[in-house]
C-alpha positions in Angstrom: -3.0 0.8 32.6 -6.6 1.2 32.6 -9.1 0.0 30.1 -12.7 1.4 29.9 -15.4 1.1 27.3 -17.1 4.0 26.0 -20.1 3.0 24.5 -22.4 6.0 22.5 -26.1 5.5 21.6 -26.8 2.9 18.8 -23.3 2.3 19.0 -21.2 3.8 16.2 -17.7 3.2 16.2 -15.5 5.4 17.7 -13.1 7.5 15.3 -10.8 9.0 18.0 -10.0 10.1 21.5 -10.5 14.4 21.5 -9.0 14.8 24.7 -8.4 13.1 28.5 -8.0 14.5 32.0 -8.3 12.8 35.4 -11.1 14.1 37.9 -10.5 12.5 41.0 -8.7 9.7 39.7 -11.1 8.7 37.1 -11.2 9.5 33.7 -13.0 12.0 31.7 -13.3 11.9 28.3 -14.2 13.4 25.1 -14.7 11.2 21.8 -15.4 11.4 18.5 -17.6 8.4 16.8 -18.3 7.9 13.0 -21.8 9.2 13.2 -20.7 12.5 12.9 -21.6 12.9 17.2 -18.8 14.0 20.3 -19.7 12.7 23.4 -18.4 13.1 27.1 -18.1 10.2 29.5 -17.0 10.6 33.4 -15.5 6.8 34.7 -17.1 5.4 31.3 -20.3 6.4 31.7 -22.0 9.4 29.3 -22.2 12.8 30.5 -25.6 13.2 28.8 -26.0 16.6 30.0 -24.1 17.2 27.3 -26.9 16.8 24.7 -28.8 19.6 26.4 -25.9 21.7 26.5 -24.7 21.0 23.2 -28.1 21.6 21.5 -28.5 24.6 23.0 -24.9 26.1 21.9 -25.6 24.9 18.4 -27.4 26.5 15.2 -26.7 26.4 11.5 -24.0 28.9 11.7 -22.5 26.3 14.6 -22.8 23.5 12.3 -20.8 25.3 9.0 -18.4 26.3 11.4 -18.0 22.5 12.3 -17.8 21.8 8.9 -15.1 23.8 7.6 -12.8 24.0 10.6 -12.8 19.6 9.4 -12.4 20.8 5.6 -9.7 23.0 6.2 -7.6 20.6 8.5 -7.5 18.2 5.8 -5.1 20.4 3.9 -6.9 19.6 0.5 -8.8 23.0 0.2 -9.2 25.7 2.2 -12.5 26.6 3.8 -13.9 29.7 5.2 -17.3 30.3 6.7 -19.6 33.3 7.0 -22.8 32.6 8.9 -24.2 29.3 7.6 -22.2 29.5 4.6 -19.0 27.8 3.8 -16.5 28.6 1.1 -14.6 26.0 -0.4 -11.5 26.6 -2.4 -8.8 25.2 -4.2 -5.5 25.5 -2.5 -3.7 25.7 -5.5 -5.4 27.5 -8.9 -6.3 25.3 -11.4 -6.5 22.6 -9.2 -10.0 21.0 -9.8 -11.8 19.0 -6.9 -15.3 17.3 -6.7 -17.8 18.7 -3.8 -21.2 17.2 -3.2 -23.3 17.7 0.1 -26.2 16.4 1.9 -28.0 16.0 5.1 -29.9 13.6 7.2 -33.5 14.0 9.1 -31.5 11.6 11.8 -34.3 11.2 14.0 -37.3 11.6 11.3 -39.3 13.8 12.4 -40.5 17.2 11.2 -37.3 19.1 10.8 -36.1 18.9 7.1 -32.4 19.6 7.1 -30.8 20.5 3.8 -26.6 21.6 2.5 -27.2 22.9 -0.5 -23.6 23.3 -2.7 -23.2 25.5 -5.6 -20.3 26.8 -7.7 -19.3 30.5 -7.1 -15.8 29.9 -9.9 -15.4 27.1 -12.2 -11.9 25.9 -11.9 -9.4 27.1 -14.6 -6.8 25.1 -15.2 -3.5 26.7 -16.7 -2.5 26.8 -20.2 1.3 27.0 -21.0 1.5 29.9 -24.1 3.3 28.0 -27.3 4.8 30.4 -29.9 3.1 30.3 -33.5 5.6 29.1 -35.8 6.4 29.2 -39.9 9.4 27.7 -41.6 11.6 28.8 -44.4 12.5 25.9 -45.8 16.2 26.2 -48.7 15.6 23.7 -51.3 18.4 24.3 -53.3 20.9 26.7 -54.6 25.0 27.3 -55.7 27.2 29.6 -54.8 27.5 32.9 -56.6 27.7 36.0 -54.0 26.3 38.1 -56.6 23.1 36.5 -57.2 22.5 33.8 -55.3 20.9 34.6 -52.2 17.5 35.2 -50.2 16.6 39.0 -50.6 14.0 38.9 -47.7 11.9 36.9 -46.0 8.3 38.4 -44.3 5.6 37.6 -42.0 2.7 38.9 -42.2 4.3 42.1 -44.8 6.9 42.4 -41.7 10.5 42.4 -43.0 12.6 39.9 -41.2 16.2 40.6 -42.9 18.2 44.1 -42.7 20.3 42.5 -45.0 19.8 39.9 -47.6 21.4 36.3 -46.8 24.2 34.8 -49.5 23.6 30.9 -50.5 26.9 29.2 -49.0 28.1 25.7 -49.3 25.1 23.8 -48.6 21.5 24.5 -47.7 21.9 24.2 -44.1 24.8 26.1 -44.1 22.6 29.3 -45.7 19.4 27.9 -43.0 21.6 28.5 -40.3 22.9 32.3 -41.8 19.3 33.1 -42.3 18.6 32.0 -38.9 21.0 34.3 -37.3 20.3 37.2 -40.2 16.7 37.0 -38.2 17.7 36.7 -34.6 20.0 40.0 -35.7 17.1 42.0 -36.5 14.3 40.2 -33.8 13.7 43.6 -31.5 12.7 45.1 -35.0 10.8 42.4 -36.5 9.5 41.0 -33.1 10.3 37.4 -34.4 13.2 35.0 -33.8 14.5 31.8 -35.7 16.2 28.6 -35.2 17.7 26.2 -38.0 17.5 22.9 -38.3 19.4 21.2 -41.1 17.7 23.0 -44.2 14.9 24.4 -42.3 14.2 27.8 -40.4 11.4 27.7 -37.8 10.6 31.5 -37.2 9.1 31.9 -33.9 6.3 34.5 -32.7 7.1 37.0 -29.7 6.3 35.7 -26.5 2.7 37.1 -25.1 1.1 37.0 -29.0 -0.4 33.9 -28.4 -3.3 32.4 -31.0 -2.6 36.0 -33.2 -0.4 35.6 -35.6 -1.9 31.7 -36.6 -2.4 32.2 -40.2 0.0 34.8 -41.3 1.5 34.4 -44.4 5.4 33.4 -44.7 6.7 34.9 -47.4 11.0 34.5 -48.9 12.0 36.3 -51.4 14.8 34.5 -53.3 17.2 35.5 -55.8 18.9 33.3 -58.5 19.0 29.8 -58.4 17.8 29.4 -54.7 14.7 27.7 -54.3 12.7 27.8 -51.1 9.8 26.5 -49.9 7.4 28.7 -47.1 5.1 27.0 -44.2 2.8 29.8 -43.1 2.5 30.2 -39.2 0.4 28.0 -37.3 0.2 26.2 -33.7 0.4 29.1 -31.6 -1.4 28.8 -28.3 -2.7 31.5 -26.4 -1.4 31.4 -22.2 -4.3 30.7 -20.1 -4.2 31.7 -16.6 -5.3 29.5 -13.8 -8.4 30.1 -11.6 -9.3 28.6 -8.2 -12.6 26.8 -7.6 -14.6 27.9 -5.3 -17.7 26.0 -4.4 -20.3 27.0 -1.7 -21.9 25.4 0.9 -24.9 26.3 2.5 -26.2 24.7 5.6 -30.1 25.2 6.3 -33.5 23.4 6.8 -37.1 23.3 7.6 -36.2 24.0 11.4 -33.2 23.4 13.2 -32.9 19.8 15.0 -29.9 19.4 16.8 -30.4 15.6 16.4 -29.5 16.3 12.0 -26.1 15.2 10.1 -24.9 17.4 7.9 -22.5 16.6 5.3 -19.7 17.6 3.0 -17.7 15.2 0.5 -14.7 16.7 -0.7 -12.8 14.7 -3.4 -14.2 11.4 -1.8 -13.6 12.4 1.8 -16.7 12.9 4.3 -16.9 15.4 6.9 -19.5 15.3 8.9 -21.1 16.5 12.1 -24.3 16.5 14.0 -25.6 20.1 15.4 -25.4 18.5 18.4 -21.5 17.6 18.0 -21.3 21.3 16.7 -22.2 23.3 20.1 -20.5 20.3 22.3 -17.1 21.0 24.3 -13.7 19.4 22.8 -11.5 20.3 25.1 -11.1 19.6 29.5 -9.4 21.2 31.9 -9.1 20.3 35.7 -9.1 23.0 38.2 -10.6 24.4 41.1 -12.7 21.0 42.1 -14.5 21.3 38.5 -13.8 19.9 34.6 -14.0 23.2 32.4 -14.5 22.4 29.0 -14.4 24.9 25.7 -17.0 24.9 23.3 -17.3 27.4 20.4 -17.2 31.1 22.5 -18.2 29.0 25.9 -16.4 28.0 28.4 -18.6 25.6 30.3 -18.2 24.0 33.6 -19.6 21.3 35.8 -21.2 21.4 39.4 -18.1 21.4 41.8 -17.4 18.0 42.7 -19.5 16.7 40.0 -18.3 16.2 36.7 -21.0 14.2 35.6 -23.3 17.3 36.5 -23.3 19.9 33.8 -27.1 21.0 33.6 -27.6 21.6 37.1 -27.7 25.4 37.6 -30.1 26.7 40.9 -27.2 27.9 43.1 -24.7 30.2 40.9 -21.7 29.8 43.7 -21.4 25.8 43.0 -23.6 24.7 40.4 -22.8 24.6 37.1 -22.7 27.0 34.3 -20.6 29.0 31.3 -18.5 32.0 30.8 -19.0 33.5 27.1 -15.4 34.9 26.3 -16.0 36.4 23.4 -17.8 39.2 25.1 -14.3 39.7 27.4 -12.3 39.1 24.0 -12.0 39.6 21.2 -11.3 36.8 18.6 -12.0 34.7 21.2 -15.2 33.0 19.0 -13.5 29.2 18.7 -12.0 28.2 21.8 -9.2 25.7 22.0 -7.9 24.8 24.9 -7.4 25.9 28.9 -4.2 25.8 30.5 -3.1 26.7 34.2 -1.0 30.0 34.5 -0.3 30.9 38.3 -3.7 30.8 40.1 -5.2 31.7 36.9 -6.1 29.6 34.0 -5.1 31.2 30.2 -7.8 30.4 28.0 -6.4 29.8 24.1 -8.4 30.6 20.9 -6.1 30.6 17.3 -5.8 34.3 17.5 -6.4 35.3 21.2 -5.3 33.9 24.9 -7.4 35.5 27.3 -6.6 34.9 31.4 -9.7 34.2 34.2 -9.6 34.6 38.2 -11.3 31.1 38.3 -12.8 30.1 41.7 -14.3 27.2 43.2 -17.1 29.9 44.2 -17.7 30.4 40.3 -19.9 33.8 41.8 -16.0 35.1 42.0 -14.6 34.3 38.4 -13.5 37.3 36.9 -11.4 38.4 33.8 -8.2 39.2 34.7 -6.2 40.2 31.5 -5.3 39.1 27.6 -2.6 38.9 25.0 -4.0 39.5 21.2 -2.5 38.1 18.5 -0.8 34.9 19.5 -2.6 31.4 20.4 -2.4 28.0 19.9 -3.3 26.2 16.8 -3.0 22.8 18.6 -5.6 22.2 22.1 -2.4 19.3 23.3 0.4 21.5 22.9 -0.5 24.1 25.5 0.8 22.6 28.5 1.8 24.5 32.0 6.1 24.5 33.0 6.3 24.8 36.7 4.1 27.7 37.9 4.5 30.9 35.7 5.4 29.5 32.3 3.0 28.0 29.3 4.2 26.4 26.3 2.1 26.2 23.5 2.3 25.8 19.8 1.0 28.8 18.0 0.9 29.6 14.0 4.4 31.5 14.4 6.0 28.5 16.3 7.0 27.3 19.8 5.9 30.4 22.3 5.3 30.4 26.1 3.7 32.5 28.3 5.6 34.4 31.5 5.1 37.0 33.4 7.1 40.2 32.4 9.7 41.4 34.9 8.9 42.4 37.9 5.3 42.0 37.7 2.8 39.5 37.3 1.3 40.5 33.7 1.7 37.4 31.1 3.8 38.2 28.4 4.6 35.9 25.4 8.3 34.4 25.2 9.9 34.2 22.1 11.7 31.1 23.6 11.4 29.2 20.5 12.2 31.9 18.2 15.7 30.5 17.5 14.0 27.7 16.3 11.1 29.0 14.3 12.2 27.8 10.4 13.0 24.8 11.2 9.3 24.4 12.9 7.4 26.4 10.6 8.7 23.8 8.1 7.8 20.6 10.1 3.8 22.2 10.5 4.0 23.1 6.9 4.6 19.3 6.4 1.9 18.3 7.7 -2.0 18.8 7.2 -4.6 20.4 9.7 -6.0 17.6 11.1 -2.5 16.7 11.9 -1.1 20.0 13.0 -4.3 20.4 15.3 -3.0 16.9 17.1 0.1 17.3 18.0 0.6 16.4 21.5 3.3 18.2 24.2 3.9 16.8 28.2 6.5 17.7 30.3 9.4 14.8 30.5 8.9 13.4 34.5 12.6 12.9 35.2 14.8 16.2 33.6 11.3 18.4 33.0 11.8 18.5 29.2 9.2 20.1 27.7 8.4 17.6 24.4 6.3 18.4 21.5 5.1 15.6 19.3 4.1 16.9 15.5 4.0 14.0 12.7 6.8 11.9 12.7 9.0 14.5 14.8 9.4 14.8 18.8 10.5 18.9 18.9 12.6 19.0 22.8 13.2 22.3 25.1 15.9 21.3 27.6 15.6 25.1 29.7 17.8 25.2 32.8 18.1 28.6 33.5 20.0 28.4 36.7 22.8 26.8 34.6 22.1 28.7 31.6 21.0 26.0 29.3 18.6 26.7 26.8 18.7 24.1 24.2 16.3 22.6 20.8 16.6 19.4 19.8 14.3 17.1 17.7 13.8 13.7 17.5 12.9 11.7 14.4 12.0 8.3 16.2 10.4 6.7 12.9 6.8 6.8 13.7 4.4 9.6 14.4 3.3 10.0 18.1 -0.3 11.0 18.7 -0.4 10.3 22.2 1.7 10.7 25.4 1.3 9.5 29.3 3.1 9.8 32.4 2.9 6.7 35.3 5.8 7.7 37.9 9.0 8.4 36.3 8.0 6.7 33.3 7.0 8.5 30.0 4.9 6.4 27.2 3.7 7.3 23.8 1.5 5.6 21.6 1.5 5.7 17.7 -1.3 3.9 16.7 -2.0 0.6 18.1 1.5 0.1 19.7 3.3 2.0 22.7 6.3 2.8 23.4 8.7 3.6 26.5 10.7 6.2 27.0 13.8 4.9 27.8 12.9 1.5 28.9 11.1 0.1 32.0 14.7 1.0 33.3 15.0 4.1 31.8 18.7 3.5 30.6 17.7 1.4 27.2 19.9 3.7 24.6 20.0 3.3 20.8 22.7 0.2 19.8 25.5 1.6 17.7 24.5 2.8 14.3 20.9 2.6 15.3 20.2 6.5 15.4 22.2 9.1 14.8 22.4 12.3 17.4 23.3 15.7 15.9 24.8 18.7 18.0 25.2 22.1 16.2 25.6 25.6 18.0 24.5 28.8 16.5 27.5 30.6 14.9 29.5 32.1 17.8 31.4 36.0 17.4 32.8 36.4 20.7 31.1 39.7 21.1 33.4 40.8 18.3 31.4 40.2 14.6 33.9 42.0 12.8 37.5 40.9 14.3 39.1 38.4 12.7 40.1 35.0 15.6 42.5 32.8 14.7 41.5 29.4 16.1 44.5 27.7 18.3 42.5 24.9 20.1 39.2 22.9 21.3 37.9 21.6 24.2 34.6 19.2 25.0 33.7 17.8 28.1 31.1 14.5 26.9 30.2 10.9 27.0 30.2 9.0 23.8 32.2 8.8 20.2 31.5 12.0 18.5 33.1 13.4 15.7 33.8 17.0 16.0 33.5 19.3 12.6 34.0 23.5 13.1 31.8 25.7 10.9 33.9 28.9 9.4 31.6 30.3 7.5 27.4 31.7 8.4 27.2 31.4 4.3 28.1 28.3 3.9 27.6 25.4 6.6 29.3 22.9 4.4 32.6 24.9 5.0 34.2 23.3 7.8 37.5 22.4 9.8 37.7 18.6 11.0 39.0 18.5 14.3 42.0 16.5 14.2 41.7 14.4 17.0 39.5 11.9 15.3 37.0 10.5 17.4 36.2 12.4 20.4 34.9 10.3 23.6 36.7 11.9 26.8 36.7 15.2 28.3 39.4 17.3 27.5 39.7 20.1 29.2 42.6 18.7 31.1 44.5 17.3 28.9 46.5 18.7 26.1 44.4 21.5 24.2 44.0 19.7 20.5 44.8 21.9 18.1 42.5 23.3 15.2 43.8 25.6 13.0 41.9 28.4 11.0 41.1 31.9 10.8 37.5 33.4 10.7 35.1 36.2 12.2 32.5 33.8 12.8 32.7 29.8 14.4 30.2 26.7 15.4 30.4 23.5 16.5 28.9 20.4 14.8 29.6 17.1 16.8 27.8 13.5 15.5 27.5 10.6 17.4 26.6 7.4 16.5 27.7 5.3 19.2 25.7 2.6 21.6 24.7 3.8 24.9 24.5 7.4 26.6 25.4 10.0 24.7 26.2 13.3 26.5 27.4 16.7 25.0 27.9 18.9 28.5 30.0 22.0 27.3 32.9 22.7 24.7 35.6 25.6 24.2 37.0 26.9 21.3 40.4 28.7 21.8 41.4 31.5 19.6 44.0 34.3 19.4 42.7 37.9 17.8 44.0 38.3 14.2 47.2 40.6 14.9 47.4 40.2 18.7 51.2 40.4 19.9 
């Protein structure tokens, strides 16, 4: 383990590692400090090229960028930018949130630096309609079917009874007949009517709102019934809700690189120097340089030289900076590099974009681009042998391989089986989050591993045996880092690390510690619409499992237990265990809670075709 000290000018404290490669067998890093700056360090000293470099990529529109990319990760509001402008709205309408902004003349001098917030939409928060109500209240009354009764009741001059209602028995006996003598007529009248006891509370149609407040209640009774009338009142008109939106501009006197700008949402600072703004946040080794992405740039270093960035008199091995967004379109924030073949496939959000890149840099040349897929996370994009990427994009787990037969990247739906269940675990968590999740390749098996919150998201892909296989692991802490030393895998969630495996690498969960859950998709035996009746089951495994069979793709609580009990043997030559059943469509769900290894190599379900002699 190696320890080093990265100290920034007048020593802020450091917020957070951006990203780590090895150059050489030293270090080179990009972090982020509380003073709103980035800075780059080669073997713990500062790459301050980088101020030169990042000043000159930087500009108001750089810094609003900054700003709301920050914003948005935080999952509070959403924030868009156009030019030196940022928009900030509610997620959800109605939702109300404070904003303030500000800026600092960080080096006081003449530049005067300003972020200047207004309101574009007041927030509107939602009003729930409530019905205007009256009340018919019976008071008294016999029972004589010729004259006792209520004639009519109206609202407003509107008729509420077809047919007048008789006093009987008691006065919340005759309430709850005039009730339903008004709910009869209430596509005529447009009003309805509950009873409760002696009283009738007549209702307003839905959508009238405030209107009808004020109309008169009028009954009409006949003989000895006495009633008493509550005009209508309390009605409540619906309010829709409106989103907040909030503005942000970011300007001053004369741009200073040096400035802070500022943005407080709900309590929350974002920040960031225009220097930070136009500095690179990603590294990539290759080719005897680091390559690092900042905004449409991708930068690199003086071959040999990563602490040489400025140096720029001999084109072929000097430093310098390839502007992808003139090769690319949507190619304006850049995220991350990663190496595909000889090349090296160069991620923005929307756009991947491929470069020929030489250690003569006089010979870097575009070679080719996919639209419409990238990575959402600079970590996740991480190379699998030679011709394969994987990376976390907006859609879910995709890779990059060549189509067949030629060398032209393609994207792989190889995670597309898994796609809900992944969409759902970015959904969970916010921006800032999302946009850390961390992949590596497992050093022993070559398990591609994806850390995102509190969930480790596995690929085990052999294709020479056919194995293509999700799994997740909920470990009970969130991962934001991972390393490799040898044939040891580490992860670090924050200030303790953890081992994958042990220092042995056979430390397995103790019995009842975690439990492992195997499910296939729903199996047809290339026959979706003949009936199987299921005879038998096989498993070849290590471990107790318990062994469930899923009948029914509507309904994954419908299962057959296999009767065996615990399974912890292979099986395959031994007695087939019998399951019986009869469906179109079958999978397998096996759990395992037992100490040590726990393997699930292969299983067989045995059927017989519904009618076969």
């Amino acid at each position: 383990m190696q320890y080093q000290q990265l100290a920034a000018p007048s020593t802020p404290d450091m917020i957070r590692v951006v990203d780590v490669k090895a150059f050489d067998g030293k270090l080179y890093v990009v972090a982020e400090y509380d003073d709103g700056n980035l800075y780059h360090f080669y073997d713990g000293s500062r790459v301050t090229g980088w101020d030169t470099l990042g000043d000159a990529n930087s500009s108001y529109e750089a810094v609003a960028e900054a700003l709301a990319a920050r914003i948005e990760a935080s999952g509070v509001v959403r924030a868009r930018v156009a030019g030196a402008a940022i928009q900030i709205t509610a997620k959800t309408a109605g939702t109300e949130f404070t904003c303030t902004a500000a800026a600092t003349d960080v080096d006081a001098d003449s530049s005067v630096p300003t972020a200047t917030r207004s309101a574009v939409t007041a927030n509107v928060s939602e009003v729930e309609e409530v019905l205007s109500t009256g009340s018919v209240q019976i008071t008294g009354g016999t029972f004589d079917p010729g004259n006792n009764k209520i004639n009519q009741v109206t609202v407003n001059g509107v008729p509420l009874l077809e047919d007048p209602v008789l006093w009987t028995t008691s006065n919340n006996a005759t309430a709850n007949a005039l009730a339903i003598e008004i709910n009869n007529n209430s596509l005529t009248s447009g009003y309805s009517a509950t009873a409760a006891d002696d009283t009738v509370t007549i209702s307003a149609a839905p959508g009238t709102g405030t209107t009808p407040n004020g109309y008169a209640v009028a009954s009409v009774p006949a003989g000895d019934v006495t009633t008493i009338d509550a005009n209508m009142a309390d009605g409540v008109a619906y309010v829709a809700p409106v989103a907040q939106v909030d503005k942000v501009v970011i300007a001053g006197s004369s741009f200073d690189a040096t400035d802070l700008w500022q943005v407080v949402v709900n309590g929350t600072t974002y920040q960031t120097t225009g220097r930070a703004a136009g500095t690179g946040t990603s590294v990539f080794v290759f080719k005897k340089r680091v390559w690092s992405t900042a905004r449409s740039l991708l930068r690199y270093c003086q071959v040999n030289d990563p602490a040489d960035w400025t140096t720029t008199a001999t084109p072929a091995s000097d430093a310098g900076f390839i502007n992808i967004s003139s090769d690319s379109e949507g190619a304006q924030s850049l995220v991350c590099l990663a190496k595909y073949y000889n090349s090296a496939a160069i991620f923005s959000r929307q756009t991947i974009t491929f470069y020929q890149l030489f250690v003569d840099a006089t010979n870097n040349a575009l070679d080719n681009s996919l639209e419409s897929t990238g990575t959402v996370s600079a970590r996740s994009a991480i190379p699998y042998g030679n011709n394969d990427v994987y990376y976390l994009s907006d859609s879910g787990i995709r890779s990059i391989r060549a189509r067949e037969g030629t060398d032209t990247p393609a994207v792989s739906d190889v995670g597309s089986a898994l796609d809900p269940f992944v969409q759902e675990v970015m959904r969970a968590v916010d921006g800032d989050t999302l946009g850390r999740a961390v992949a590596i390749i497992e050093p022993i098996d070559g398990r591609y591993m994806l850390a995102v919150g509190d969930k480790i998201i596995t690929l085990s892909y052999f294709p020479s045996s056919k194995i293509t296989a999700w799994t997740y692991i909920e470990p009970g802490f969130s991962v934001t880092d991972f390393a490799k030393s040898g044939r040891e895998l580490y992860s670090r969630a924050g200030d303790t690390i953890y081992i994958y495996g042990g220092f042995d690498g056979e430390t397995y969960p103790d019995e009842d510690e975690q439990e492992t859950v195997f499910e296939t998709p729903f199996m047809a035996a290339n026959d979706p619409a003949g009936k199987k009746q299921l005879t038998g089951f096989d498993a070849a495994l290590e471990g107790d499992w318990v062994g469930k069979i899923l009948v029914d793709p509507n309904d994954t609580q419908k299962v057959l237990n296999i009767p065996a009990g615990v399974l912890n043997r292979t099986t395959y030559h031994l007695p087939e265990i019998k399951i019986p059943g009869l469906t179109s469509h079958m999978a397998f769900r096996g759990t395992c809670a037992s100490a040590g290894m726990r393997v699930f190599s292969s299983l067989a379900i045995h059927y017989d075709k519904e009618g076969a002699a």
